[in-house]
C-alpha positions, 0 to 999 in steps of 0.5 A: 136144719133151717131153709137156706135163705133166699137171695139178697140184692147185693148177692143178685149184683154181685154175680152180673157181669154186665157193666151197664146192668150192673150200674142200673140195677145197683141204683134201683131201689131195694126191694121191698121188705114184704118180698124176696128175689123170688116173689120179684121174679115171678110177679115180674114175669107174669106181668110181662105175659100179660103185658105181651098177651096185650101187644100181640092183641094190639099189633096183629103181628104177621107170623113169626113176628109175635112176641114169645119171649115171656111164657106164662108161668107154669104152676104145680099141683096145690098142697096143703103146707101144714107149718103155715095152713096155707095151700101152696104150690110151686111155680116156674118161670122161663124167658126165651131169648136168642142170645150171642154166644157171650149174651152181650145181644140179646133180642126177645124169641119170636113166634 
């Protein structure tokens, strides 16, 4: 059996039901061929950690005001995948937000 193949542009759009998400996402240039919605979202959430590391530096928030919305994400323990040799591990991402019941408001968690 073959891997089921990872998520495609169009299949991402088809599935948000928010019209101005939607519209933008839609107008946003594909991805690049060398990666897949899974690559775009780990790279994409590490960098807003690093991004958040900075800001929280930068503006000395008092408590309960820091960003804590963009967690760093968390690896797995290293493997050797012997169908590449290459040494791999996995990795998961997370966001925290406090959202409406609908999620049509949704503001960054706070710590």
């Amino acid at each position: 059996m073959a891997n089921v193949a990872d998520l495609t542009k169009a299949e991402v759009s088809a599935q948000i039901s928010d019209t101005a998400l939607k519209t933008w996402f839609d107008t946003a240039p594909d991805y690049d061929a060398s990666f897949g919605t899974a690559e775009l979202l780990i790279k994409l959430v590490q960098s807003c950690y690093r991004a958040q590391v900075v800001k929280n530096a930068a503006e000395a928030p008092a408590a309960g005001e820091a960003l804590n919305a963009y967690p760093a994400p968390v690896a797995g323990t290293v493997s050797f995948d012997a169908a590449t040799g290459l040494q791999v591990f996995e990795q998961s991402i997370t966001v925290n937000a406090v959202s409406a019941v609908d999620s049509n408001l949704t503001s960054p968690a706070r710590v």
